[in-house]
VMD Tcl script that draws the C-alpha trace (Angstrom):
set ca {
  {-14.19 -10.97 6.01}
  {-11.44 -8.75 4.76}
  {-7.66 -8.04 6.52}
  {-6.61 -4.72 5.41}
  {-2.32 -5.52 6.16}
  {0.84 -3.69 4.79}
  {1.46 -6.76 2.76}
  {3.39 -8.68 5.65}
  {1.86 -12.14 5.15}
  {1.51 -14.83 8.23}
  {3.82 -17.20 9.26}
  {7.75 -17.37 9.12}
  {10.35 -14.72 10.03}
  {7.49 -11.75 9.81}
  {5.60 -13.74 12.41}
  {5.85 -11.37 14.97}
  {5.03 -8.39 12.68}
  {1.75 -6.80 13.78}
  {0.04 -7.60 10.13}
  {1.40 -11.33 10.15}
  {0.17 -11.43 13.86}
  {-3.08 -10.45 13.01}
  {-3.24 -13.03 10.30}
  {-1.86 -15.85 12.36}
  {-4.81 -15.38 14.60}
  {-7.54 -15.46 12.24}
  {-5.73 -18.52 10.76}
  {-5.52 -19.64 14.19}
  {-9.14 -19.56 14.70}
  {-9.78 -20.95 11.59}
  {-11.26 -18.44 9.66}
  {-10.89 -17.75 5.50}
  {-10.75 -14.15 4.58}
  {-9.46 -12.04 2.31}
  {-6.46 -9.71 2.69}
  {-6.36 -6.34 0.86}
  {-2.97 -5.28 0.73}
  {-2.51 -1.07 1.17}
  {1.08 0.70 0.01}
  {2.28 4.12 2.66}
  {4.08 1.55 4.95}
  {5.36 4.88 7.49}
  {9.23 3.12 7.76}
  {9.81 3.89 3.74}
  {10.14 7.00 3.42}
  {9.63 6.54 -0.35}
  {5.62 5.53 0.56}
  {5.01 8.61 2.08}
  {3.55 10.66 -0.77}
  {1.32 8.84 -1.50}
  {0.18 7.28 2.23}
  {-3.05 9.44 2.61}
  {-4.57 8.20 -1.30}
  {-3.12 4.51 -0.62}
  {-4.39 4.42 2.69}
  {-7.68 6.42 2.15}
  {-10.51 3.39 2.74}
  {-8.67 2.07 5.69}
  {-8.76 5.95 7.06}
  {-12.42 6.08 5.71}
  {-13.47 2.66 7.57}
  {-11.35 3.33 10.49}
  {-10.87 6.81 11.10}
  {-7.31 6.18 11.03}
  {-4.64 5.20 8.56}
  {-2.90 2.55 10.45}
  {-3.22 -1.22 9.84}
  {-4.14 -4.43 10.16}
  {-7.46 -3.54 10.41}
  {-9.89 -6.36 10.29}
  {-13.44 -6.31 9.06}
  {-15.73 -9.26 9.80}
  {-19.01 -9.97 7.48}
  {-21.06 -8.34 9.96}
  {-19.51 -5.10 9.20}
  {-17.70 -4.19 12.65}
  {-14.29 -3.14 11.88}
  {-11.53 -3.93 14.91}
  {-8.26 -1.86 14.57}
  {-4.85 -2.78 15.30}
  {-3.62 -6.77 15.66}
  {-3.99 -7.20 19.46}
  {-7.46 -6.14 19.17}
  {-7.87 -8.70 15.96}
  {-5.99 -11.21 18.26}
  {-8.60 -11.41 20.76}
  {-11.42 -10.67 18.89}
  {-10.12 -14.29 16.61}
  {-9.97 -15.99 19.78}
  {-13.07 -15.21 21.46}
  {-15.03 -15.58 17.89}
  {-13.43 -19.11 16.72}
  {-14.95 -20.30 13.69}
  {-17.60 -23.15 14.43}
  {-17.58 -26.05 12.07}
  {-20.51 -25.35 9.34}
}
mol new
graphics top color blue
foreach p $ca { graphics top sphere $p radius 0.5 }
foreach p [lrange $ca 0 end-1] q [lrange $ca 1 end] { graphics top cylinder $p $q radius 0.2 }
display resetview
């Protein structure tokens, strides 16, 4: 399972931060995953050259550049951290 995020990470003052909100809920529902962190964040101006290359397997996966973008081991991919939110809670991880 991999969380494609900005590079907000959960918890503390970023909680409410669409990336960290994401996480939360996978963390939530007691899942381990990996996060792959992509540069372009759109409020830096400074990221914006090179947004399309630094964002290019999210587009590719997605068909959009925007994150979080979640994708589980079966290969779905679910876009954008309300989405992740509820997909977290309605999947919890069962006890192995």
């Amino acid at each position: 399972m991999i969380l494609y995020t900005c590079g907000v990470k959960t918890g503390g003052p970023a909680a409410m931060h669409p990336c960290a909100k994401a996480g939360n809920a996978l963390d939530d529902a007691g899942y381990k995953y990996e996060i792959k962190t992509v540069g372009g964040y759109r409020l830096m101006f400074w990221t914006w050259p090179s947004r399309k290359k630094d964002r290019a397997e999210v587009e590719k996966l997605s068909g959009q550049q925007n994150v979080p973008i979640l994708i589980p081991d079966d290969g779905e991919v679910i876009s954008g951290s309300g989405d992740i939110a509820r997909w977290a809670k309605e999947h919890p991880k069962t006890a192995a």
